[in-house]
Backbone of each chain as ProteinMPNN parsed JSONL, in Angstrom:
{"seq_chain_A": "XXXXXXXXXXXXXXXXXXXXXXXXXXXXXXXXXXXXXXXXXXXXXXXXXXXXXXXXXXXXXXXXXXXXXXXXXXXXXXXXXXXXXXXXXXXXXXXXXXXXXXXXXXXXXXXXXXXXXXXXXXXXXXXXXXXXXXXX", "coords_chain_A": {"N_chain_A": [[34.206, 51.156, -177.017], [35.883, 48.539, -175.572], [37.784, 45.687, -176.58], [39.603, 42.298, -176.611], [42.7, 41.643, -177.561], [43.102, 39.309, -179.52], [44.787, 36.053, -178.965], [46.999, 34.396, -181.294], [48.619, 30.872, -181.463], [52.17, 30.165, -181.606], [53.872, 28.724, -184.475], [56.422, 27.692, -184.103], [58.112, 26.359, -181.369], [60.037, 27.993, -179.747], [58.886, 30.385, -180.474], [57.775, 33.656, -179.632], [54.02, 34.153, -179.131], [51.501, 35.415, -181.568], [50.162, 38.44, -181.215], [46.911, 39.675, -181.581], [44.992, 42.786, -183.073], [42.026, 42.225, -183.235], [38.314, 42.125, -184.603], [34.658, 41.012, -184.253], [32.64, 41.172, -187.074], [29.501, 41.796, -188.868], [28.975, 41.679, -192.168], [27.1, 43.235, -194.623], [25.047, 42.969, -197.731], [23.323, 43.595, -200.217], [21.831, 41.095, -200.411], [21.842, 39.258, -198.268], [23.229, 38.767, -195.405], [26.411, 38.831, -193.45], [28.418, 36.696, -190.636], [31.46, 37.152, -189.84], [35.383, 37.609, -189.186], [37.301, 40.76, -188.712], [40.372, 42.292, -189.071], [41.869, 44.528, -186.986], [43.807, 47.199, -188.956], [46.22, 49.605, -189.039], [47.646, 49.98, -191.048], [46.806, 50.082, -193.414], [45.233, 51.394, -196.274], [42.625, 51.401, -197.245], [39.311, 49.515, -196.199], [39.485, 45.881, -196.414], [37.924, 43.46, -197.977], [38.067, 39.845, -198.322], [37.164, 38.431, -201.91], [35.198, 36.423, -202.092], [33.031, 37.533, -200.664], [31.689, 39.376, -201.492], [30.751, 38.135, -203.484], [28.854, 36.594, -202.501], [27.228, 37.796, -200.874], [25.993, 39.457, -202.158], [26.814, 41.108, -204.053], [27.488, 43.247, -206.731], [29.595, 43.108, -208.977], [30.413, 44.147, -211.746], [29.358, 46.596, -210.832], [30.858, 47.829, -209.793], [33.782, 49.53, -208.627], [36.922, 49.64, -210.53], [39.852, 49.331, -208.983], [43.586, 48.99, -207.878], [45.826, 47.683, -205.497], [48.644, 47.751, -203.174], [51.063, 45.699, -202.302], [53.45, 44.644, -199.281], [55.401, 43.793, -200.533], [55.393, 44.503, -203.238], [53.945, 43.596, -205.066], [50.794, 43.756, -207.331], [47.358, 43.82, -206.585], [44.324, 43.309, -208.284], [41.71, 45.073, -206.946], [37.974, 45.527, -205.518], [36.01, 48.41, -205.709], [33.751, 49.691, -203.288], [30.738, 50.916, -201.629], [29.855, 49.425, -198.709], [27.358, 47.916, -195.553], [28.35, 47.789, -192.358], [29.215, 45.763, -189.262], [30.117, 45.989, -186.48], [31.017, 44.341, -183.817], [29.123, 45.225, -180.809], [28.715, 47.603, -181.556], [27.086, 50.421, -183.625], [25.982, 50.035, -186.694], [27.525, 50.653, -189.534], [28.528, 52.554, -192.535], [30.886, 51.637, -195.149], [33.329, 52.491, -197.197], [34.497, 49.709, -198.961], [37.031, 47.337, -200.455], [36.975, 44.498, -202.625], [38.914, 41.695, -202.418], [40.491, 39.25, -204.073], [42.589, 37.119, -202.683], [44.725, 35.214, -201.107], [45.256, 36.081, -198.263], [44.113, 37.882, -196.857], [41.201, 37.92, -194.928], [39.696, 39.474, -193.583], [40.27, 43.306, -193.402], [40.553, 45.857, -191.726], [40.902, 49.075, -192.529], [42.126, 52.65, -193.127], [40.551, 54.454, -194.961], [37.337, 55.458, -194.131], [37.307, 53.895, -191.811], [39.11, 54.304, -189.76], [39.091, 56.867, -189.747], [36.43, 57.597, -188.905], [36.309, 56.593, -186.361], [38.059, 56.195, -183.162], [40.946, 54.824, -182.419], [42.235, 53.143, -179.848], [44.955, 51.641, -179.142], [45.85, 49.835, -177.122], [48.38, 47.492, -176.193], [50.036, 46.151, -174.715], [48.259, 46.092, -172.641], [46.964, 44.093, -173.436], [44.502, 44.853, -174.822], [42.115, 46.542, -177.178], [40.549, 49.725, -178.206], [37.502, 50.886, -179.269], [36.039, 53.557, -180.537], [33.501, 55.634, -181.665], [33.68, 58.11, -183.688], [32.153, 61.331, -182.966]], "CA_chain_A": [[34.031, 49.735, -176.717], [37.123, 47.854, -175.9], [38.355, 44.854, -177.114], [40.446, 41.847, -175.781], [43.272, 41.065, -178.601], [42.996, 37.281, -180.139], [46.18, 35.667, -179.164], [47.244, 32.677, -182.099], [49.495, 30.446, -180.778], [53.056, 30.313, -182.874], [54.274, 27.041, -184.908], [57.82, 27.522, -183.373], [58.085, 26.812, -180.021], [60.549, 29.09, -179.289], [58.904, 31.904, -180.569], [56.272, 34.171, -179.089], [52.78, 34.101, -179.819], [50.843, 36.299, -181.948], [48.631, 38.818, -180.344], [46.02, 40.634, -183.136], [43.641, 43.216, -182.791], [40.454, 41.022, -184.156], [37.435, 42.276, -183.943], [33.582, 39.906, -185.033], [31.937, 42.132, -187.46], [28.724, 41.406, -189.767], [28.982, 42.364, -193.583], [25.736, 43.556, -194.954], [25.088, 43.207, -198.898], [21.969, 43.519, -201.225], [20.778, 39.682, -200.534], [22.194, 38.662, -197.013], [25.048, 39.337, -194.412], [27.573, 36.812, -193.656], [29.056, 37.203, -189.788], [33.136, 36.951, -189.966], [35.742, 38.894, -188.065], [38.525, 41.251, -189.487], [41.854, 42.759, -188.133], [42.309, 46.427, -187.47], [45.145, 47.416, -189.767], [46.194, 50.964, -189.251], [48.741, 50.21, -192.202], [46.294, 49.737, -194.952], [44.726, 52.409, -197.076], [41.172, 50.633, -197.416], [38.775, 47.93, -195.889], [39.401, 44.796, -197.801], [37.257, 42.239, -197.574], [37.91, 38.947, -199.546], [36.465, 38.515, -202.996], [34.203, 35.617, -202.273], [32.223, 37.537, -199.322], [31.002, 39.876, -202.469], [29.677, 37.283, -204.664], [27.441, 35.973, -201.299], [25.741, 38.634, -199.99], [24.949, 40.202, -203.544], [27.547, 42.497, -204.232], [27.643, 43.635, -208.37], [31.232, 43.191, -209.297], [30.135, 45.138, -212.306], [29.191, 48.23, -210.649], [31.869, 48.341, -208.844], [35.019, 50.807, -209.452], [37.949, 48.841, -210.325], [41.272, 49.809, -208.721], [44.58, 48.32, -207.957], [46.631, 47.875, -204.375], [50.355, 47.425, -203.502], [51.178, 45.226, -200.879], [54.522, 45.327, -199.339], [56.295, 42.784, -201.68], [55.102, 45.853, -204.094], [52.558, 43.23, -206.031], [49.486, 45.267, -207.448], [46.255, 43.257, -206.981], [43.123, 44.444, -208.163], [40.076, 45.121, -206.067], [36.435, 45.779, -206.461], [35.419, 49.038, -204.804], [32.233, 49.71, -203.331], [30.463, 50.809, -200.19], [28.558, 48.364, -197.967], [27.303, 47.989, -194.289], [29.031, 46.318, -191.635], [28.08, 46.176, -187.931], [31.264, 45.794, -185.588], [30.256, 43.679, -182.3], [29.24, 46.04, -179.383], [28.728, 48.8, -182.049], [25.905, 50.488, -184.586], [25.574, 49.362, -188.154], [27.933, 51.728, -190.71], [28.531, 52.389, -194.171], [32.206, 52.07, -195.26], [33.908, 51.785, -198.684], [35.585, 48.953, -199.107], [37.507, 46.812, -201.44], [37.098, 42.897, -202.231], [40.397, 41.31, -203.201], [40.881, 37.743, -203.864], [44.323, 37.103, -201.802], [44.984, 34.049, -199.736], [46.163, 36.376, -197.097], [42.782, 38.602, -196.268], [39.823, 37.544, -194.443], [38.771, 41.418, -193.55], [40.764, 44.109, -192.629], [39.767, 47.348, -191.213], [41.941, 50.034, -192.344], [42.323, 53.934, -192.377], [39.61, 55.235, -195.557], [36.198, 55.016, -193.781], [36.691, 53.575, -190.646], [39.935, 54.699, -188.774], [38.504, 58.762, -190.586], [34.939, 57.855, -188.272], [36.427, 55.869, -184.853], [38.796, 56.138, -182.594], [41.167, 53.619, -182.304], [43.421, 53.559, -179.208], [45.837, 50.125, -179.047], [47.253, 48.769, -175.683], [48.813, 46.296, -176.673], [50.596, 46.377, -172.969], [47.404, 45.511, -171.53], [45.982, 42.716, -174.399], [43.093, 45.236, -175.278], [42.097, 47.652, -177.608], [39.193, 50.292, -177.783], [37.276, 51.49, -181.106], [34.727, 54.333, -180.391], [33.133, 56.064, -183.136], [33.534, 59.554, -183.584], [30.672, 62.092, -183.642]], "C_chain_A": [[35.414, 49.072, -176.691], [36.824, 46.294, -175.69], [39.134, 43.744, -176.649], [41.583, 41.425, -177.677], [43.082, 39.361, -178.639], [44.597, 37.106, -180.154], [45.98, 34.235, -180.622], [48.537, 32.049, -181.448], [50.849, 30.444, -181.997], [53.634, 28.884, -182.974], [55.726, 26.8, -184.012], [57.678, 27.668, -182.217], [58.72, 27.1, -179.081], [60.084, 30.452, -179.562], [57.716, 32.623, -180.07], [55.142, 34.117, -179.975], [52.165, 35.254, -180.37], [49.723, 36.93, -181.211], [47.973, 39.498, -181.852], [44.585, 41.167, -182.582], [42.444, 43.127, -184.147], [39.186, 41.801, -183.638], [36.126, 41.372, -185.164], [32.939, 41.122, -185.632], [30.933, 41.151, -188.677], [29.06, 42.711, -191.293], [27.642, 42.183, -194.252], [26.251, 44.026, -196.611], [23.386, 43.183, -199.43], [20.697, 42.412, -200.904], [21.086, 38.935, -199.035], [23.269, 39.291, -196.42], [25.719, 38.498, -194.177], [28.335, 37.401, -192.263], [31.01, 36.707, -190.038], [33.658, 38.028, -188.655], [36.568, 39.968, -188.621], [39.231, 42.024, -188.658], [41.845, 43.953, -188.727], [43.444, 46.149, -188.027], [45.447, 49.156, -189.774], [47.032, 51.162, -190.174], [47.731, 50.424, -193.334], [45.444, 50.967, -194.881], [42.782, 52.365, -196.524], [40.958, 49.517, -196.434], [38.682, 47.329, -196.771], [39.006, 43.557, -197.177], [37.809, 40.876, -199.177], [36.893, 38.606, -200.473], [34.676, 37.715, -203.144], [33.077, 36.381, -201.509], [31.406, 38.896, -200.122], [30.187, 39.148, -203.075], [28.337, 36.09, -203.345], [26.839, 36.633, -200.854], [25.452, 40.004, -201.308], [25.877, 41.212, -203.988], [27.531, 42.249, -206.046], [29.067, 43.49, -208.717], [31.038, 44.535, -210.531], [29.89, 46.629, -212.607], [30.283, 48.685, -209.844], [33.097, 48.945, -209.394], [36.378, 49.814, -208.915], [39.173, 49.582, -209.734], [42.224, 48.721, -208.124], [45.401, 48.446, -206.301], [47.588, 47.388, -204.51], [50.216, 46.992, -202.055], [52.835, 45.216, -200.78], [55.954, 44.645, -200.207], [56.025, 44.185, -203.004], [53.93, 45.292, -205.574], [51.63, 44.085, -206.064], [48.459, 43.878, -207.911], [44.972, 44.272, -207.421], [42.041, 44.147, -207.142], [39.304, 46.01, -206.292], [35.988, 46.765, -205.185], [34.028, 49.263, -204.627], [31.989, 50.101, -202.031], [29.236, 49.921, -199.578], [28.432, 48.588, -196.329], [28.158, 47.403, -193.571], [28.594, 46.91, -190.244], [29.005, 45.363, -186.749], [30.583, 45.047, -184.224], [30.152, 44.644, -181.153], [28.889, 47.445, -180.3], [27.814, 49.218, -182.948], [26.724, 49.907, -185.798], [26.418, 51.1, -188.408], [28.251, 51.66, -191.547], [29.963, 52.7, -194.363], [32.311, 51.584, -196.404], [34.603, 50.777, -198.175], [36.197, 48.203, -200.415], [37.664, 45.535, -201.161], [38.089, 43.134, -203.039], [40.249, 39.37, -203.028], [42.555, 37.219, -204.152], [44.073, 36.334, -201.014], [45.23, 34.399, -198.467], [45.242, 37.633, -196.334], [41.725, 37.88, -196.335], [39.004, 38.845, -194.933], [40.039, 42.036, -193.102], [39.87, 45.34, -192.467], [40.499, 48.163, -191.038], [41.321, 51.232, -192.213], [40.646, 54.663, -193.226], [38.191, 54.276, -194.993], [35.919, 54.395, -192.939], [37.503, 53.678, -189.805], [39.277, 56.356, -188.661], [37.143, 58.559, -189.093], [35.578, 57.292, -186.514], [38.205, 55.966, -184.474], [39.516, 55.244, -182.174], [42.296, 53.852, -181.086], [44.02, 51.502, -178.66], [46.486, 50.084, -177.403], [47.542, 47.563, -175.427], [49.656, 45.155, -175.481], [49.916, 45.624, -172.282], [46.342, 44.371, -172.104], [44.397, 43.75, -174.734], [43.309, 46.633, -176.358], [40.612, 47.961, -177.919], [38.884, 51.347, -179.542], [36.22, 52.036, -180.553], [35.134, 55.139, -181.87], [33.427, 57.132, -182.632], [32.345, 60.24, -183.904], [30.905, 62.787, -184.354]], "O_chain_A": [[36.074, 49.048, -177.731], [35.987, 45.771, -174.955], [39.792, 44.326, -175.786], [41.045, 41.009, -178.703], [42.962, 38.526, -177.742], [45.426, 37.644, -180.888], [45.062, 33.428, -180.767], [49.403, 32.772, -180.955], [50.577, 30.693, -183.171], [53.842, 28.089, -182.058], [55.956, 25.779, -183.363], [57.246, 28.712, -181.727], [58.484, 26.82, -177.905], [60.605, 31.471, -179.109], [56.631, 32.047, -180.148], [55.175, 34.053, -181.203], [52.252, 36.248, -179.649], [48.724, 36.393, -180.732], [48.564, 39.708, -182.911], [43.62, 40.627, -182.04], [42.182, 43.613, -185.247], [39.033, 42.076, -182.448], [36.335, 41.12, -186.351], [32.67, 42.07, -184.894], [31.347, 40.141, -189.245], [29.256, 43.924, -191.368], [27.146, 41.067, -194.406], [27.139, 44.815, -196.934], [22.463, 42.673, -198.795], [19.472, 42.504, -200.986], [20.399, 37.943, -198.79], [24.027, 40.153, -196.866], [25.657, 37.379, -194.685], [28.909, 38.477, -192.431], [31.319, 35.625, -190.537], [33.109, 38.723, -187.8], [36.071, 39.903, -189.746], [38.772, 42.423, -187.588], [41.828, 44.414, -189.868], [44.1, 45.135, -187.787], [44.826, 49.866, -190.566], [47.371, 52.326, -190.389], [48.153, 51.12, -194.257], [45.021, 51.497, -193.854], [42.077, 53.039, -195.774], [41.816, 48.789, -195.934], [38.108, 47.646, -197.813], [39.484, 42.874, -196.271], [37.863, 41.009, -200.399], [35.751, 38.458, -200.036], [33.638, 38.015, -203.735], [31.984, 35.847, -201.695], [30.539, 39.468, -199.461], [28.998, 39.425, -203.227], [27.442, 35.259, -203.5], [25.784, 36.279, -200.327], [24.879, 41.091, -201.24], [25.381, 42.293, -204.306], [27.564, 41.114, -206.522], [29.527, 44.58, -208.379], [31.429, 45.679, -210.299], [29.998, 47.416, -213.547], [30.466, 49.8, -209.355], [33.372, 48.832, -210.589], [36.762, 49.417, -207.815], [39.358, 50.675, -210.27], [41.749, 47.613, -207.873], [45.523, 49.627, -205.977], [47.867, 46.682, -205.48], [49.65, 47.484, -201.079], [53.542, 45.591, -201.715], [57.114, 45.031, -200.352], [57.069, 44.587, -203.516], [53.397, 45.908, -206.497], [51.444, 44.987, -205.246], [48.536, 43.168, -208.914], [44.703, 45.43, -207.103], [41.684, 43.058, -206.693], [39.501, 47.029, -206.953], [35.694, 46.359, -204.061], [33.193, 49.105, -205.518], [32.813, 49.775, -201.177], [28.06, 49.821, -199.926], [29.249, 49.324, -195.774], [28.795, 46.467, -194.054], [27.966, 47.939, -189.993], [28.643, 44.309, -186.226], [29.508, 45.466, -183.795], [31.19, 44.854, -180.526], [28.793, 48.458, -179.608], [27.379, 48.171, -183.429], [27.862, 49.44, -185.783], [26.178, 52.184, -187.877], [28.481, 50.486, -191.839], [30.418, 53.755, -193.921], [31.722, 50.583, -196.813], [35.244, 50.844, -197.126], [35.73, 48.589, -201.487], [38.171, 45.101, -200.127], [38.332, 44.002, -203.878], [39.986, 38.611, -202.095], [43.3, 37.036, -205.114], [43.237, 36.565, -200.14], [45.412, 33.576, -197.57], [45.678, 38.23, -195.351], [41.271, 37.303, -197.323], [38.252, 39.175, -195.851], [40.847, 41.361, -192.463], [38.79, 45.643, -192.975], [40.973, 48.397, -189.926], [40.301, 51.352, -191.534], [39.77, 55.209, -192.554], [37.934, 53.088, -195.193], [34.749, 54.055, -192.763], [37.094, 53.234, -188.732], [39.045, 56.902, -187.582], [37.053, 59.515, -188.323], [35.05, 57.83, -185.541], [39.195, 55.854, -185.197], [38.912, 54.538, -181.367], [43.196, 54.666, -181.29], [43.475, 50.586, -178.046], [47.586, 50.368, -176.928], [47.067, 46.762, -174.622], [49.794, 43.932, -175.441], [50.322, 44.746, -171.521], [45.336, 43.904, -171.569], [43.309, 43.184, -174.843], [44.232, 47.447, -176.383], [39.688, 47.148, -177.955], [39.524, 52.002, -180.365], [35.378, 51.295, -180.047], [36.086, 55.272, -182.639], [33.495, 57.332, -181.419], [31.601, 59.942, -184.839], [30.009, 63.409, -184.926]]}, "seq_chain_B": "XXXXXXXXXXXXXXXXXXXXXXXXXXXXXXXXXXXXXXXXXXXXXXXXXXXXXXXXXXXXXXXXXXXXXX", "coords_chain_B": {"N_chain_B": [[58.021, 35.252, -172.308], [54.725, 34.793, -171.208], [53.41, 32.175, -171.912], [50.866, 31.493, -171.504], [47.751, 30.93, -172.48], [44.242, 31.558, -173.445], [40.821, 29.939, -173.967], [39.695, 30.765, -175.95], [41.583, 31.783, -177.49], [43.193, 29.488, -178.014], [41.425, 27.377, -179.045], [40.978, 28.827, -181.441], [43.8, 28.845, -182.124], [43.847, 26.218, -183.274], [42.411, 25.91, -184.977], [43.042, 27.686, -187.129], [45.848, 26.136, -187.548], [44.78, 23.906, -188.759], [43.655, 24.233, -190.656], [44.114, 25.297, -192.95], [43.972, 27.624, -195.377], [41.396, 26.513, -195.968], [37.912, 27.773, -196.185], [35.9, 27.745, -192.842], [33.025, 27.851, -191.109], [32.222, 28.505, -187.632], [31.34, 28.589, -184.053], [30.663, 31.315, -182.253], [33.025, 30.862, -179.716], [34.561, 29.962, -181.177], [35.247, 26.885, -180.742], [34.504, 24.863, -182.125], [34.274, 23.388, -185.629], [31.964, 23.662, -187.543], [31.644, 23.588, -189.912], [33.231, 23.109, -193.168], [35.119, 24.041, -196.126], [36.356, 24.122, -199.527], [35.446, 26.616, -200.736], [33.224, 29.751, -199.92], [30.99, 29.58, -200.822], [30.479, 27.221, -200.746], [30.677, 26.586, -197.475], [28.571, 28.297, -196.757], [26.727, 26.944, -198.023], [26.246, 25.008, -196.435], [25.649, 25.642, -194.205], [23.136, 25.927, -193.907], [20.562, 26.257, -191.905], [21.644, 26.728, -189.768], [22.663, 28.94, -186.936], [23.461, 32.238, -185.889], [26.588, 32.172, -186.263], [30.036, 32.024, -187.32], [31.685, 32.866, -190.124], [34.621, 32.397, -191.864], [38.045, 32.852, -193.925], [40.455, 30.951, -193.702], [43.3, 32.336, -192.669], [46.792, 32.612, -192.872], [47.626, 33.38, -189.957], [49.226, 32.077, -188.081], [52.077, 32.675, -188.971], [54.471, 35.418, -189.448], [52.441, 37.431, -189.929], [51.882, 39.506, -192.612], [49.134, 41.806, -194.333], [48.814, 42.997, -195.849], [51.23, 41.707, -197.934], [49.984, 40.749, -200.182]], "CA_chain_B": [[56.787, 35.996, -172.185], [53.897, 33.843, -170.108], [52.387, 31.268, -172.791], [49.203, 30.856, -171.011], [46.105, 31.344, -173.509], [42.53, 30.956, -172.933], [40.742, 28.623, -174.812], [39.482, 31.073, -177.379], [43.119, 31.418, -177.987], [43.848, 28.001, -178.458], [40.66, 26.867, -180.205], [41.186, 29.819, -183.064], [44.556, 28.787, -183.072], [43.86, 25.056, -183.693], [41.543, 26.045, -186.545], [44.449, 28.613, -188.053], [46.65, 25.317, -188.121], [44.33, 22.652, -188.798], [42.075, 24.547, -191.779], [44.656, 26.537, -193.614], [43.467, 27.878, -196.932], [39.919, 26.521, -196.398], [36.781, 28.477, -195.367], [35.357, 27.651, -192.228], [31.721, 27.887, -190.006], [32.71, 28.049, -186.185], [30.715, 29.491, -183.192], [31.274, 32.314, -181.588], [34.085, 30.777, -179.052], [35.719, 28.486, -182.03], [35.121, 25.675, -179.947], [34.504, 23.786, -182.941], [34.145, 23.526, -186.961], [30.891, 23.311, -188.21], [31.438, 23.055, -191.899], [34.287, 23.369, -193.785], [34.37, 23.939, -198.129], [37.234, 25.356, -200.654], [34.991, 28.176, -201.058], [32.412, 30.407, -199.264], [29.916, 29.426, -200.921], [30.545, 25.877, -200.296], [30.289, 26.746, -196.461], [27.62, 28.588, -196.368], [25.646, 25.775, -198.512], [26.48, 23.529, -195.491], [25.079, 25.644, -192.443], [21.51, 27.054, -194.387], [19.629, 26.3, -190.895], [22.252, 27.048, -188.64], [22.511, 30.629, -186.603], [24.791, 32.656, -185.137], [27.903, 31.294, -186.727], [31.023, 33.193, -188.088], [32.91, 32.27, -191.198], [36.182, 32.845, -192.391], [38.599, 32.22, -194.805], [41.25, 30.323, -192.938], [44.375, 32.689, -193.103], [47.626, 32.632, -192.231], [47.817, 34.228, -188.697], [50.009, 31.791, -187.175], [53.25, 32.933, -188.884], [54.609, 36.141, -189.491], [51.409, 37.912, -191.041], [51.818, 41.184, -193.22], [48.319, 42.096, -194.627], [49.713, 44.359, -197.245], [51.775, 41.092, -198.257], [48.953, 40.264, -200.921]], "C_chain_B": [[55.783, 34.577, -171.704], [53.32, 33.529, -171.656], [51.41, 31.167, -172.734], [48.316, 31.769, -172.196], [45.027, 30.771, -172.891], [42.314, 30.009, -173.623], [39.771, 29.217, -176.043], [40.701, 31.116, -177.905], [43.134, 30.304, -179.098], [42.872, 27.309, -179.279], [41.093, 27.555, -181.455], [42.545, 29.309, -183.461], [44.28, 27.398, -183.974], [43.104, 25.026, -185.032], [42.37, 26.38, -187.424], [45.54, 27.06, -188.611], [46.009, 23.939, -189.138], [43.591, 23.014, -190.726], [42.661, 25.259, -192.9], [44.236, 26.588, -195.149], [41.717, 27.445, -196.742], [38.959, 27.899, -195.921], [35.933, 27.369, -194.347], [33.88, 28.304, -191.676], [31.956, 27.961, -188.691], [31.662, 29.164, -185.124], [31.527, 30.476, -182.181], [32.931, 32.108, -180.35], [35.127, 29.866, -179.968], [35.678, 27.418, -181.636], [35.41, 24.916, -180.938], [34.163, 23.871, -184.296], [33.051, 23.151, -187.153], [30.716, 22.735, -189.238], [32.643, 23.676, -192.253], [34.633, 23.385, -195.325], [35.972, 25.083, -198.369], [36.732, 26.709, -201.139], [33.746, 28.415, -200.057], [31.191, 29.887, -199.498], [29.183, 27.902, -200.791], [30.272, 25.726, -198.202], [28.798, 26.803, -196.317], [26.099, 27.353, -196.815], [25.337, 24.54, -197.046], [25.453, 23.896, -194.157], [23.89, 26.53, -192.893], [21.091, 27.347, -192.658], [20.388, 26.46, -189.383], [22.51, 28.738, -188.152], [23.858, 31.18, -186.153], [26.203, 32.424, -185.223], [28.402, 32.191, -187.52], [31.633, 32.474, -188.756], [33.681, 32.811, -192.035], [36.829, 31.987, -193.291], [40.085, 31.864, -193.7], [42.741, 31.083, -193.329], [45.907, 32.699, -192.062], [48.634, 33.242, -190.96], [48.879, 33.721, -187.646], [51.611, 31.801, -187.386], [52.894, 34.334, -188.824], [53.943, 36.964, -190.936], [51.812, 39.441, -191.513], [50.75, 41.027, -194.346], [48.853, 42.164, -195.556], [50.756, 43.076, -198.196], [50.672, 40.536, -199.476], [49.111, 39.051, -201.755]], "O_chain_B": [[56.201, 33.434, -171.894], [52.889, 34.39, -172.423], [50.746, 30.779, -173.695], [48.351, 32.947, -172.55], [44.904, 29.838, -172.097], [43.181, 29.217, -173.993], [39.213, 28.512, -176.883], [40.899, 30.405, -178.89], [43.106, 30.23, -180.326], [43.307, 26.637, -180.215], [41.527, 26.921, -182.417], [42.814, 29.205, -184.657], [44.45, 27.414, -185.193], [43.242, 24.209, -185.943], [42.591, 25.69, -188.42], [45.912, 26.916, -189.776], [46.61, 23.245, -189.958], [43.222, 22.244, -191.613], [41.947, 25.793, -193.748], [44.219, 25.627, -195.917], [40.872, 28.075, -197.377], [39.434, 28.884, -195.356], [35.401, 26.359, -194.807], [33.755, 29.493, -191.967], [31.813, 26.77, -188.417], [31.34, 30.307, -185.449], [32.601, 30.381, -181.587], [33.746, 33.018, -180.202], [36.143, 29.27, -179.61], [36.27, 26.668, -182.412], [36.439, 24.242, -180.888], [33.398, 24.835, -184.311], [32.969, 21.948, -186.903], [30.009, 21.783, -189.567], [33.05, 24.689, -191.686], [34.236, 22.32, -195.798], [36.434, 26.091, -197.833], [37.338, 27.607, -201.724], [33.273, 27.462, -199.437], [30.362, 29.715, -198.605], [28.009, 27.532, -200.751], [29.691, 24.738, -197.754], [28.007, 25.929, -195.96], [25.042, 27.075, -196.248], [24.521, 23.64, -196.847], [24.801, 23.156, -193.421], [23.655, 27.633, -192.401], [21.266, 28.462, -192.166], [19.899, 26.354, -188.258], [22.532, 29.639, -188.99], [24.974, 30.662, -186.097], [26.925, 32.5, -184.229], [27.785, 32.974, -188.242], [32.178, 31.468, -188.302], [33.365, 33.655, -192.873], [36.519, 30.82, -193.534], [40.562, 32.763, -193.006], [43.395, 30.548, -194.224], [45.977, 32.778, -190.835], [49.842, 33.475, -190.948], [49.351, 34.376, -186.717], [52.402, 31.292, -186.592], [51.804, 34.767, -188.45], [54.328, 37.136, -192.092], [52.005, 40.368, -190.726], [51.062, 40.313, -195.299], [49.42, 41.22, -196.106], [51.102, 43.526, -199.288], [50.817, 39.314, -199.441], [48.163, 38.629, -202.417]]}, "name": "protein", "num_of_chains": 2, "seq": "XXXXXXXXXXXXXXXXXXXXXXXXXXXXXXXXXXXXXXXXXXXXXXXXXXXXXXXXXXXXXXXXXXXXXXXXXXXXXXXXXXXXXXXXXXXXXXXXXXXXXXXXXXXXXXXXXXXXXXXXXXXXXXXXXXXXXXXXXXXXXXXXXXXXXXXXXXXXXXXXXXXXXXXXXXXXXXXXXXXXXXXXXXXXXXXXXXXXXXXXXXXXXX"}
């Protein structure tokens, strides 16, 4: 399924605009889903969803397996692992670990454990699109 | 490099500048803010009977974003 990147426009207006590969995905928990979007990241380890988007669609903080990330300032937040659904636009419903973090600076991402491992991600960044098929 | 954006572009960005730090409600093209709340759960309280609507935490996409920057 490909993709068109989400340009943002940039505050300086000398400087180019941000392109980002965005894609609309639903997050499926215990008591509801909540639609959002989140940015492939082929840098990051994990999917990290922000903290709050646990405590709304039912997630246990409790059961969840605590661990710690390093971002590139080399801070170590913690986040709440766990696996839940999610259901990419244009694509089936799948089950990926992820990790909530409460960080001013994640919506969603969509990194490498559990959903770069299942889909194919090919970037052309050249041509403003990019294409995420699953793997069989 | 050619400036031209669409107008999902330019709506998402106007949200990115306009909303920063909150959580937003917006329909599928951003067109426009539905509901707006310091927290998620303050959103979602706002749009019970509304459908199809995506919400986000308003992050900082219009500088120089590094994820991993936590």
């Amino acid at each position: 399924m490909k993709y068109p990147y989400l340009t943002v426009l940039n505050n300086d207006p000398n400087g180019k605009h941000f392109r980002r590969p965005v894609v609309d995905v639903e997050i499926f928990g215990p008591e509801k889903s909540i639609n959002t979007f989140a940015l492939l990241d082929s840098g990051a380890d994990n999917c990290l969803f922000h903290l709050q988007y646990a405590k709304e669609i039912g997630i246990d903080l409790n059961k969840c397996k605590r661990s710690a990330t390093i971002g590139v300032e080399g801070g170590k937040m913690e986040i709440y692992l766990t696996e839940i659904e999610i259901k990419i636009k244009g694509l089936e419903k799948i089950k990926v670990p992820v990790g909530f973090i409460d960080s001013r600076s994640v919506n969603g991402l969509l990194g490498q454990i559990g959903f770069f491992d299942f889909n194919r991600i090919k970037f052309e960044r050249d041509h403003g699109t990019f294409e995420i098929n699953p793997v069989k | 490099m050619n400036k031209t954006t669409d107008n999902l572009s330019n709506n998402f960005s106007h949200i990115i500048k306009s909303f920063r730090d909150k959580w937003v409600a917006v329909p599928e093209d951003y067109s426009e803010v539905v509901a707006s709340a310091d927290t998620l759960s303050g959103v979602m309280s706002k749009i019970t009977k509304e459908k199809n609507l995506k919400v986000f935490k308003v992050i900082p996409l219009d500088m120089i974003y590094s994820p991993c920057n936590l």
